[in-house]
N, C-alpha and C positions, 0 to 999 in steps of 0.2 A: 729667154730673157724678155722678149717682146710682148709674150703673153702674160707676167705677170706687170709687166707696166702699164699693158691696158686696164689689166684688173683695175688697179691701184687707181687709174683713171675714171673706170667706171663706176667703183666704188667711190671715192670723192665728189662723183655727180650726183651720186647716186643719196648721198649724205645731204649735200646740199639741199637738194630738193624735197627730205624729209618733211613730214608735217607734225606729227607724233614724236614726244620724246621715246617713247617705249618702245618702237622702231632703229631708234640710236645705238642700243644696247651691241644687237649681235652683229650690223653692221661696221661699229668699230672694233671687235674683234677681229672680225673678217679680214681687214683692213690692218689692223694693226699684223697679223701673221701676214699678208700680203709684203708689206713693207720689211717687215723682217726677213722675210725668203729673200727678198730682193737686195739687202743689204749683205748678208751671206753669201749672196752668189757675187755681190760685185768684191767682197772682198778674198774672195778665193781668185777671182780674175785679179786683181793688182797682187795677190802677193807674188803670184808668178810672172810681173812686169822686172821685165830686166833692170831699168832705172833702180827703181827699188829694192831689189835685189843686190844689187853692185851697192847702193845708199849705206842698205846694212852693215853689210861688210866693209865698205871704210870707216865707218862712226864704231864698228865693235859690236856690231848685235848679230849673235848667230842666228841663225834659222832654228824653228822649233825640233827640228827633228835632231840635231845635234844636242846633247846632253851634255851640262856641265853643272859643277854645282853649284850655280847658281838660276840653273833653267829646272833643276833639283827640285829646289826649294821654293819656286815660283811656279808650280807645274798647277797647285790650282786655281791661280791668279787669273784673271781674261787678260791677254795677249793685248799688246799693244797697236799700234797701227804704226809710232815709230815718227809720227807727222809734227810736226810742232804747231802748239797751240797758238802760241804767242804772235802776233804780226813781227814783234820787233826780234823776235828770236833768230839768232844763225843769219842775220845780215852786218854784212862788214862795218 
């Protein structure tokens, strides 16, 4: 994990200090797959956080690997995270 947050970091310096747009181009590629590794790998770490885990299962959301049909019919949808958007959501 640590080494691609350096990336990410040296890449962001590494953008800044650009002079050339035409240098921008495969840098933020780089960078953007930097970031996306990185968000993959943190959300494979929380799904397996207990909090959230137990969160699921009392609000009614099974786990992906259980089948039902309505995980069916949603199988090629992107997966939720399950979080609430709203500030004001889910406070008393």
């Amino acid at each position: 994990m640590r080494r691609v947050e350096d990336k990410i970091r040296r890449l962001s310096a590494q953008l800044l200090a650009v002079e050339e747009e035409k240098e921008l181009g495969p840098m933020l590629v780089e960078l953007r797959e930097a970031l996306h590794q990185h968000i993959e790998r943190l959300r494979a770490r929380l799904a397996d956080y207990p909090i959230v885990v137990e969160r699921r299962v009392r609000n009614g959301i099974l786990p992906a690997s259980v089948t039902t049909p309505q995980n069916a019919l949603n199988k090629n949808r992107p997966a939720t995270t399950g979080l609430k958007t709203s500030a004001n959501e889910g406070l008393p």
